[in-house]
N, C-alpha and C positions, 0 to 999 in steps of 0.2 A: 604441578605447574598448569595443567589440565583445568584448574578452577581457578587459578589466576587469571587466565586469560577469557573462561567465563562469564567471570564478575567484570571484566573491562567492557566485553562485549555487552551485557547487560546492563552495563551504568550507562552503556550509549545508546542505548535501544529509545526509540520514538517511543512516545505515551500519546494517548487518546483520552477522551474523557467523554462519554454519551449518557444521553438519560439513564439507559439502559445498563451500562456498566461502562468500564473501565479495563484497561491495557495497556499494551502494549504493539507496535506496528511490525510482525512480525519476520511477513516482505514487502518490498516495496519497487514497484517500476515505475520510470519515469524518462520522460522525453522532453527536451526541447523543441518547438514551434517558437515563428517569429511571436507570437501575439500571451504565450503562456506555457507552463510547460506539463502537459498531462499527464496523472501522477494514478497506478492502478494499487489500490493497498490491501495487506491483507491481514485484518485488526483481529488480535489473540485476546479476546476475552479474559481477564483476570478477577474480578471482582465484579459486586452488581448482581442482577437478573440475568444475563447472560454470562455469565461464569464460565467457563468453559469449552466454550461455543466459538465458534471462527466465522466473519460475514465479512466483506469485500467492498472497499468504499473506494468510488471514483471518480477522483476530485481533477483540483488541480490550484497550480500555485502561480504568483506573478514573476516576474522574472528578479524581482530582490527577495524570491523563497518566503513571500506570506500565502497563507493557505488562503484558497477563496473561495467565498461561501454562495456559490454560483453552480449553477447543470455543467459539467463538462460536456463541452461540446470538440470531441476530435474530427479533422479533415481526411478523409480518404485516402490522400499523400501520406499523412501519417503513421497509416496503420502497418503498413511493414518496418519502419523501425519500432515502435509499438510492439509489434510480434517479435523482434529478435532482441528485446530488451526481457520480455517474458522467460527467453531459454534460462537468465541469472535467476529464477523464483518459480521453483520445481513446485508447489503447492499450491503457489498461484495460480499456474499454467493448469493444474490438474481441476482444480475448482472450475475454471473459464471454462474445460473443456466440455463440461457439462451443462454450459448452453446450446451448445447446440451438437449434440449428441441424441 
């Protein structure tokens, strides 16, 4: 049953696609803001040059969920829901916390 629920999980898993290789979106945090909704990700390496590898992209989407290919820019109000969205993405949180460590 154990892989049943695996492959479900897995067929609904986010995909990426980079010069560099290809994945899967492992975790993913995200907030609403009036203006867009800031999305922290943490892209699982599958295939590619980076095979294996995990790196951290941080975007953000419109509010009808298209991704935008634009600098995320979050507002200071923001960042404590930001941080209490991080406690759901233990790998996340642990990568971030080595910025400023």
């Amino acid at each position: 049953m154990a892989s049943k629920e695996r492959s479900a999980r897995e067929s609904e898993a986010k995909t990426f696609s980079l010069h560099w290789g290809s994945g899967v979106i492992e975790e993913e945090v995200q907030i609403a803001t009036p203006y867009h909704h800031p999305t922290i990700q943490l892209l699982h390496f599958l295939d590619g040059e980076a095979k294996g590898s995990y790196e951290i992209r941080f975007c953000h989407y419109d509010h009808r969920g298209r991704f935008q290919r634009s600098p995320l820019i979050v507002d200071e109000k923001a960042l404590p829901e930001l941080r209490k969205a991080l406690l759901r993405a233990p790998k996340l949180r642990r990568l971030l916390a080595k910025l400023v460590k």
